[in-house]
N, C-alpha and C positions, 0 to 999 in steps of 0.2 A: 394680223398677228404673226404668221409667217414670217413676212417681209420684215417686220422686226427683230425676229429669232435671228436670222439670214441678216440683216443688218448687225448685229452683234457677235455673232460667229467670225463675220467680216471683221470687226476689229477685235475681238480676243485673240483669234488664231489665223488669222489672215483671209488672203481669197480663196476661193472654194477648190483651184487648182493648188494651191499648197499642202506640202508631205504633211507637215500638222493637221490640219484640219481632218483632210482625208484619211488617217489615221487616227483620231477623236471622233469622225463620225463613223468607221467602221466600228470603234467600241463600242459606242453607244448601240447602234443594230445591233450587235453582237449582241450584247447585253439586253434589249429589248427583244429581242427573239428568246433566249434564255428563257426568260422571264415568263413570256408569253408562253413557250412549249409546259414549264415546268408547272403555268397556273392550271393550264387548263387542255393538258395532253399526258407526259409523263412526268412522274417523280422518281428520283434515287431513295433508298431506303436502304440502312444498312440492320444486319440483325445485332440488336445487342446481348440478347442472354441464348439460353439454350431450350427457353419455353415451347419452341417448335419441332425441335428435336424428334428423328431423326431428317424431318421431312427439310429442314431449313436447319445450320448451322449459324455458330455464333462466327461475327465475321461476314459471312455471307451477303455482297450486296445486290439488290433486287433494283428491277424495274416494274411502279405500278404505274397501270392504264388506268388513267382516270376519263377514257372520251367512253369505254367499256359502258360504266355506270352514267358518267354525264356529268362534268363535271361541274362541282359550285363557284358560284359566282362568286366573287370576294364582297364581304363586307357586308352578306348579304343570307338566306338559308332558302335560298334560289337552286337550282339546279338546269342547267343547259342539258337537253336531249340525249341521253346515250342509247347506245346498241342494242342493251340488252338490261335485265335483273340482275339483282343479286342474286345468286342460286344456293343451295344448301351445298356446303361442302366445298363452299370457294373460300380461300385464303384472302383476306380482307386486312387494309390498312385503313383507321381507324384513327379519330382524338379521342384518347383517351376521355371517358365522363369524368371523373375524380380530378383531372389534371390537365385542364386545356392545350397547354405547351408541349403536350406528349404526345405523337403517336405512337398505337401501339398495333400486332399485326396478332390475327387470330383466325381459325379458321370458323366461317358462319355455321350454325349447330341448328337454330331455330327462329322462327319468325316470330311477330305480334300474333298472338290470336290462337298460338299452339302450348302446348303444354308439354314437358318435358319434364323425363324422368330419367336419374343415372342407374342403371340396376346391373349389379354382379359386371361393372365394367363396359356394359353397352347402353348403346342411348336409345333412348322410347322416346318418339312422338307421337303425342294422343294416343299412347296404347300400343303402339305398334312398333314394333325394331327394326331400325335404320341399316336397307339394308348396301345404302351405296360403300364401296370399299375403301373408300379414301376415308371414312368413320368407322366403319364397323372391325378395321383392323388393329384401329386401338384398343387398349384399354381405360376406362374410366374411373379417375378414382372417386368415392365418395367425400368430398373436403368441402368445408364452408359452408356459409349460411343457406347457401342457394341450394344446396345439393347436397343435400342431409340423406341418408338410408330409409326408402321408402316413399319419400318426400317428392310430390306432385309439382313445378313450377308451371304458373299461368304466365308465357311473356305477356307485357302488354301490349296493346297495337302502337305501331312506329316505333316499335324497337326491336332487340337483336337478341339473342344470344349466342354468348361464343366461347370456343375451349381453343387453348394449348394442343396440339399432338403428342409434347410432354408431357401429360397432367401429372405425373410425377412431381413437376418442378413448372408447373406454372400459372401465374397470378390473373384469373379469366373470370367470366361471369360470374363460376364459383362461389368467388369470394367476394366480388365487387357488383353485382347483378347486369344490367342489362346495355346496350351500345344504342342511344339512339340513331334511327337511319340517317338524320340528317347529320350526324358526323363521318361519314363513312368517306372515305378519301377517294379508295380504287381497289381493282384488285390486283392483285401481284401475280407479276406473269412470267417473269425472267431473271433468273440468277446471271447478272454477269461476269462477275465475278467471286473468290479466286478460277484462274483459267480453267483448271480442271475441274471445277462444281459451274461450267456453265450448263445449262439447262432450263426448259418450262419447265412450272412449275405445276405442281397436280396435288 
């Protein structure tokens, strides 16, 4: 099979010592490596609204590690080995459930098998207030189906729940319920840009 590629390469763009070829096969690597790092290493993300706000700006584009969590296989709802969990209070890019061509990025709030409550702006899991700071610094608002005033949410297992750092201004579990695991992309680790908002992400 080779030996035919390499035969036709030979006559589309010459011999293997020619400026052409040699310059179509560096694209093509180029371009396979690309490919390769972005399926299943990192992705660019850029932010498009202010749902993250102030932790993430509109603008703002991000690197997520997807070897973190493990990334999935194409074509497939596989997963190759990562490092670590998802953790409560990691910042997570996501396909959207409602709209598969979408991701969207949110920070993780709760697991399958937990139950969550928004009261007076803070969040309750199973009863108890969340007391890591990257959550309990926000405020919560009470909006949508899911997070009514007083209102107990059971996740189910192999899903998610997730908020905005905006809840002011943003369209999250809230209103839409729950993220299955098996969409989850990565977690976002790095603003690279603009220069001045480079920084991890927390």
């Amino acid at each position: 099979m080779f030996k035919k590629i390499n035969q036709w390469l030979t006559k589309v763009l010459g011999p293997k010592n020619s400026t052409l070829r040699e310059w179509v096969e560096s694209i093509v690597v180029a371009f396979i490596m690309a490919m390769f790092i972005r399926t299943f290493m990192v992705q660019a993300f850029k932010i498009p609204s202010g749902s993250m706000r102030m932790t993430l700006l509109e603008g703002d584009r991000l690197l997520v590690n997807k070897l973190r969590y493990g990334a999935k296989i194409p074509f497939t709802d596989k997963r190759l080995p990562g490092f670590s969990k998802p953790s409560r209070g990691d910042i997570i890019v996501f396909v959207y459930p409602e709209d598969p061509k979408r991701d969207f990025i949110k920070r993780l709030i709760a697991f399958g098998g937990e139950t969550i409550e928004i009261r007076y702006g803070d969040i309750y899991i199973n009863d108890q207030l969340i007391e890591d700071p990257r959550i309990n610094n926000m405020y919560y608002y009470n909006r949508g189906m899911y997070s009514d005033v007083g209102k107990k949410i059971k996740v189910p297992p192999g899903f998610l729940f997730v908020l905005g750092d905006n809840s002011a201004s943003s369209h999250d579990s809230r209103f839409w319920g729950f993220v299955p695991e098996k969409n989850v992309v990565g977690r976002a680790e790095l603003i690279y840009w603009p220069l001045q908002r480079i920084r991890f992400i927390h």
